[in-house]
C-alpha positions as CSV (number, residue, x, y, z in Angstrom):
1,X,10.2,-15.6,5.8
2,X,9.2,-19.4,4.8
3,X,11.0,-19.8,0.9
4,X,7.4,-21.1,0.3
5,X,5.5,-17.9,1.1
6,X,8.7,-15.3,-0.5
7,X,7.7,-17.6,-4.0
8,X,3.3,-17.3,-3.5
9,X,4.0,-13.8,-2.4
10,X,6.5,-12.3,-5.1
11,X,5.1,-14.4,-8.1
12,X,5.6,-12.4,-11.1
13,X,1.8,-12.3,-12.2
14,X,0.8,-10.8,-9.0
15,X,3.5,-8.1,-9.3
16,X,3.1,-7.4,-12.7
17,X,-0.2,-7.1,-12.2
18,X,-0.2,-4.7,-9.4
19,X,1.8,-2.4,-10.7
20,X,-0.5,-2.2,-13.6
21,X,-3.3,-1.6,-11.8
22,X,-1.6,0.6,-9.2
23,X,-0.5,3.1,-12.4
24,X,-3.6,3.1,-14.6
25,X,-5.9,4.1,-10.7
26,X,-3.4,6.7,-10.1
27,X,-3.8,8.3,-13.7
28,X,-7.8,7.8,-13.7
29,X,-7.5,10.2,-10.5
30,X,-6.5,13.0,-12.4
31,X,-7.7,12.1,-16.2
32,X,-9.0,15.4,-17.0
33,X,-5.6,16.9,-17.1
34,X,-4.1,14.3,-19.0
35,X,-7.2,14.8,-21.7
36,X,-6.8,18.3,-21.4
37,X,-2.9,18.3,-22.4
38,X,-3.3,15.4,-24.7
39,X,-6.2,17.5,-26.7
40,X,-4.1,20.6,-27.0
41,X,-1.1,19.6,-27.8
42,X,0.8,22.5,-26.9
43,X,4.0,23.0,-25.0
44,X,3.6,22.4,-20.9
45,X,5.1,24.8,-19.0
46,X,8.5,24.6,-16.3
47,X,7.6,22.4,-13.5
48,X,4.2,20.9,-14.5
49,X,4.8,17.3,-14.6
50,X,6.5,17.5,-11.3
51,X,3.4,19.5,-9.8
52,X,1.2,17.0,-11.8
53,X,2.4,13.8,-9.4
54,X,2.3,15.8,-6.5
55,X,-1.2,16.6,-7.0
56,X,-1.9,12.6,-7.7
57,X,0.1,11.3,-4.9
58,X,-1.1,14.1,-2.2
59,X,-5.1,13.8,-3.9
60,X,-7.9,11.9,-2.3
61,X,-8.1,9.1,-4.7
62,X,-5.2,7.1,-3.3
63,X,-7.2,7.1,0.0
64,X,-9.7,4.7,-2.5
65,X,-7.3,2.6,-4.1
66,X,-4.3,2.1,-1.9
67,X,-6.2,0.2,0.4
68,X,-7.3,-2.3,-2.1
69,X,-4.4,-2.8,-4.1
70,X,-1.8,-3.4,-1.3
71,X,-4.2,-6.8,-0.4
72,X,-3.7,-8.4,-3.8
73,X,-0.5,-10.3,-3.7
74,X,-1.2,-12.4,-0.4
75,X,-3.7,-10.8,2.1
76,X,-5.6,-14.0,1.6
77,X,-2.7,-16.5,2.1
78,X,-3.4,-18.2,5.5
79,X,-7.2,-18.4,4.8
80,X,-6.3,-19.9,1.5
81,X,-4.3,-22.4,3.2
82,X,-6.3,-23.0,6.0
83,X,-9.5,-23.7,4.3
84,X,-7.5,-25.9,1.8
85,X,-6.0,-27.7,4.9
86,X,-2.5,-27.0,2.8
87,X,-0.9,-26.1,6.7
88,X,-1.4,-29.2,8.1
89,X,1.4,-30.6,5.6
90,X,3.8,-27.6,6.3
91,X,3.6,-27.7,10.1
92,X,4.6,-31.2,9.4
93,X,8.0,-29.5,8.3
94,X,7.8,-26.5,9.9
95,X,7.0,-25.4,14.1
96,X,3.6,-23.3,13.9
97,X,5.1,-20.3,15.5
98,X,7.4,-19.8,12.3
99,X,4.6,-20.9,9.9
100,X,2.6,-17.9,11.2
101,X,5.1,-15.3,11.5
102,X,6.4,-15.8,8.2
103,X,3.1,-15.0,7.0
104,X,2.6,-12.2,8.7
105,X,6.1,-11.0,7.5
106,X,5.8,-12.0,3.9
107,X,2.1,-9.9,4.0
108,X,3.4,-6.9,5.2
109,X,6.5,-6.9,2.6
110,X,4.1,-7.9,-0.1
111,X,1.5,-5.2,0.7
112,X,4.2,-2.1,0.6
113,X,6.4,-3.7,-1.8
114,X,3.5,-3.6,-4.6
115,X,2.2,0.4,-3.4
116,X,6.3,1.4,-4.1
117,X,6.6,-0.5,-7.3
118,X,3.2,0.9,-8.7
119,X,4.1,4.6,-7.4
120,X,7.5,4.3,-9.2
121,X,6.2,2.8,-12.3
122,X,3.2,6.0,-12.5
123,X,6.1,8.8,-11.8
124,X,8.6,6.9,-14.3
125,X,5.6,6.4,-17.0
126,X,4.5,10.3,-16.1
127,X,8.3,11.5,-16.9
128,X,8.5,9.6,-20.1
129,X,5.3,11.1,-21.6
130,X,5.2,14.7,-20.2
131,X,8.8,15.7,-19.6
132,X,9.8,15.5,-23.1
133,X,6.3,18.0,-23.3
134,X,7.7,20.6,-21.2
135,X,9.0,24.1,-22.1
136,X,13.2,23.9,-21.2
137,X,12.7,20.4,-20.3
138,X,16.0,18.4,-19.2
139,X,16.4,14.7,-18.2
140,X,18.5,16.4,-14.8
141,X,15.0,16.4,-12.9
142,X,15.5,13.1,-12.3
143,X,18.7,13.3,-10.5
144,X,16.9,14.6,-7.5
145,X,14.3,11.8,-7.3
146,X,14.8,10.0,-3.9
147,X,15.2,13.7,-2.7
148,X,11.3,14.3,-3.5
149,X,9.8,11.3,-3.4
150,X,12.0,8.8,-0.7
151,X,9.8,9.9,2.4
152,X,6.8,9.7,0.5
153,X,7.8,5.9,-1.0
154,X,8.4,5.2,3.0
155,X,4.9,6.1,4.0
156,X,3.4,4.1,1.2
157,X,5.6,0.8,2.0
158,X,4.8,1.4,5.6
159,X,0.7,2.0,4.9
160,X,0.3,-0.5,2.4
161,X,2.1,-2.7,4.9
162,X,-0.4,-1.7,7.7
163,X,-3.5,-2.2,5.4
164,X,-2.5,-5.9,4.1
165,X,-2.1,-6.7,7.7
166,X,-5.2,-5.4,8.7
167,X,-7.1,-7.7,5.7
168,X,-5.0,-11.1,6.7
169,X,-6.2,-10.7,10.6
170,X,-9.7,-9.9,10.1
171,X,-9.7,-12.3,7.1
172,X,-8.7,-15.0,9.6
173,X,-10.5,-13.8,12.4
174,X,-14.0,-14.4,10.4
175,X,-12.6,-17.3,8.1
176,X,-13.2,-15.4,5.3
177,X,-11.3,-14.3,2.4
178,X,-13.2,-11.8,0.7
179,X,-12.5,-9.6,4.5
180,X,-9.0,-9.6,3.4
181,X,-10.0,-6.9,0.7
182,X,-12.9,-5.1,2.0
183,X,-11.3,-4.6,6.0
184,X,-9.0,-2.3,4.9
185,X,-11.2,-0.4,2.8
186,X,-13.8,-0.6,5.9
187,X,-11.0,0.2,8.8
188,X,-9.6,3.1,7.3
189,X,-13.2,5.1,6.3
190,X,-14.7,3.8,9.9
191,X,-11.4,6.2,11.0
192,X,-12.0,8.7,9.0
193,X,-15.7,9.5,10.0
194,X,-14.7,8.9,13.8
195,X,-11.9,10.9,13.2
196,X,-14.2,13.5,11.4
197,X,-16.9,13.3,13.8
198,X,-16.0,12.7,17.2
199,X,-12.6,12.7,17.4
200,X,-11.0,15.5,15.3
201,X,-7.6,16.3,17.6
202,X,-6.9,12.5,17.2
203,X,-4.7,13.1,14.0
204,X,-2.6,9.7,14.7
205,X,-6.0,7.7,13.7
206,X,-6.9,9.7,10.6
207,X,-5.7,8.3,7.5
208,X,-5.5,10.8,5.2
209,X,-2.3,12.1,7.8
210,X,-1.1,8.9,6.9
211,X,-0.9,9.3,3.0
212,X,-0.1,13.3,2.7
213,X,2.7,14.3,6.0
214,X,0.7,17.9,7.5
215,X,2.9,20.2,9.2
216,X,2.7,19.0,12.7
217,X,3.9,15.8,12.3
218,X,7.3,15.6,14.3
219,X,10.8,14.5,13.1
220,X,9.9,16.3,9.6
221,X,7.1,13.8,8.5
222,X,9.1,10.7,9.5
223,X,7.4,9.9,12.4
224,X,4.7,9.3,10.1
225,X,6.6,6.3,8.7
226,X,7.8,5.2,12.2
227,X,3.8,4.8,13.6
228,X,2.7,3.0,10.7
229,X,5.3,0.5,11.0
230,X,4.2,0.7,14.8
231,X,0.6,0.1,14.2
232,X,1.9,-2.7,11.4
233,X,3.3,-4.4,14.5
234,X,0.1,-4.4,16.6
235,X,-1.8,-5.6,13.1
236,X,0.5,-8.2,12.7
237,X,0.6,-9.6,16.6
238,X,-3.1,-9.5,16.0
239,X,-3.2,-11.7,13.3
240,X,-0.8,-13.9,14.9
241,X,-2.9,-14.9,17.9
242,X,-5.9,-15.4,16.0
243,X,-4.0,-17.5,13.8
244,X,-2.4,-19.5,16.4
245,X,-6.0,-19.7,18.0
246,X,-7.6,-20.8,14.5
247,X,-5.3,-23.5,14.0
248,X,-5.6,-24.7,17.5
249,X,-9.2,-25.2,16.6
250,X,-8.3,-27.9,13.6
């Protein structure tokens, strides 16, 4: 990873601003219950603000969001650059086979990093607020966190990863940086309805398997995590020849 891309990648408005928007989509999924507990005012029971980010993280609306948000902190780098000509001067520096893996690299960090800090900002906000709510509440809930949520953070790095990739190849592939948004979006609902439609015993192409572990996933649900990064691999290869190939074209 070029220091170059680490600093365009990690700047703090991009991250700031991801998280932001990562927490207030994940609490529009669900606003009604918020409303409705806000409006009453009354003592939550045991064990509802834990079931309350289950049902957030595990509902449809990530599906929606997740595959957006991961693309904002450098999905559109090497278009950027390229149409900018800013990679000519840093393969004066630099070899191109270094130049374009570090991008691919720095993308897929990017793209999970920003889904694991705005998942840990919504459950830390969503303790803060509701806990203190709740009937017998104690601050020991929180002990147990990487026991509930670590395998879920995994998948989410390791998706949003995937998805950023996914946006930087066919962004390059059509020269176009407004594809480094919508692809994901596209990919992921053109699985869906093959998977849906067509193809419904193919479970490792359907998406929502991805986000919420079913039962017949082996290794416990892990082997979720291990095939996205898998599929990241493939994404990012992919990018990198058509990379290589658009700046052989210059």
């Amino acid at each position: 990873m070029l220091p170059y891309d680490r600093k365009r990648a990690f700047r703090k408005q991009w991250l700031y601003l991801g998280t932001f928007l990562t927490v207030i989509f994940l609490t529009v999924t669900n606003l009604e219950m918020v409303a409705e507990v806000l409006r009453s005012g009354r003592k939550l029971g045991a064990g509802w603000t834990e079931s309350y980010i289950l049902k957030v993280l595990t509902g449809d609306g990530i599906r929606l969001y997740f595959p957006l948000l991961c693309t904002v902190p450098y999905a559109t780098g090497f278009v950027d650059e390229y149409k900018s000509g800013i990679y000519k001067f840093v393969l004066v520096r630099k070899e191109r086979k270094k130049y374009i893996i570090s991008k691919a690299i720095t993308n897929a960090i990017a793209g999970g990093s920003i889904l694991v800090a705005g998942t840990v900002a919504f459950i830390l906000c969503t303790w803060i607020v509701f806990l203190p709510m709740e009937k017998g509440f104690s601050w020991r809930i929180i002990q147990n966190f990487l026991g509930k949520y670590g395998q879920m953070l995994c998948q989410f790095f390791a998706f949003g990863a995937l998805e950023a990739e996914i946006g930087m190849w066919i962004s390059t592939l059509v020269n176009h940086r407004y594809m480094a948004w919508l692809a994901p979006f596209m990919s992921e609902y053109l699985l869906i309805i093959l998977c849906e439609r067509y193809f419904p015993e193919c479970r490792v192409f359907y998406p929502p398997d991805w986000l919420v572990v079913q039962a017949d996933w082996p290794l416990h649900g892990w082997s979720v995590f291990f095939w996205l990064l898998f599929l990241t691999g493939i994404a990012g290869y992919a990018f990198a020849d058509a990379a290589r190939r658009r700046i052989g074209y210059a």
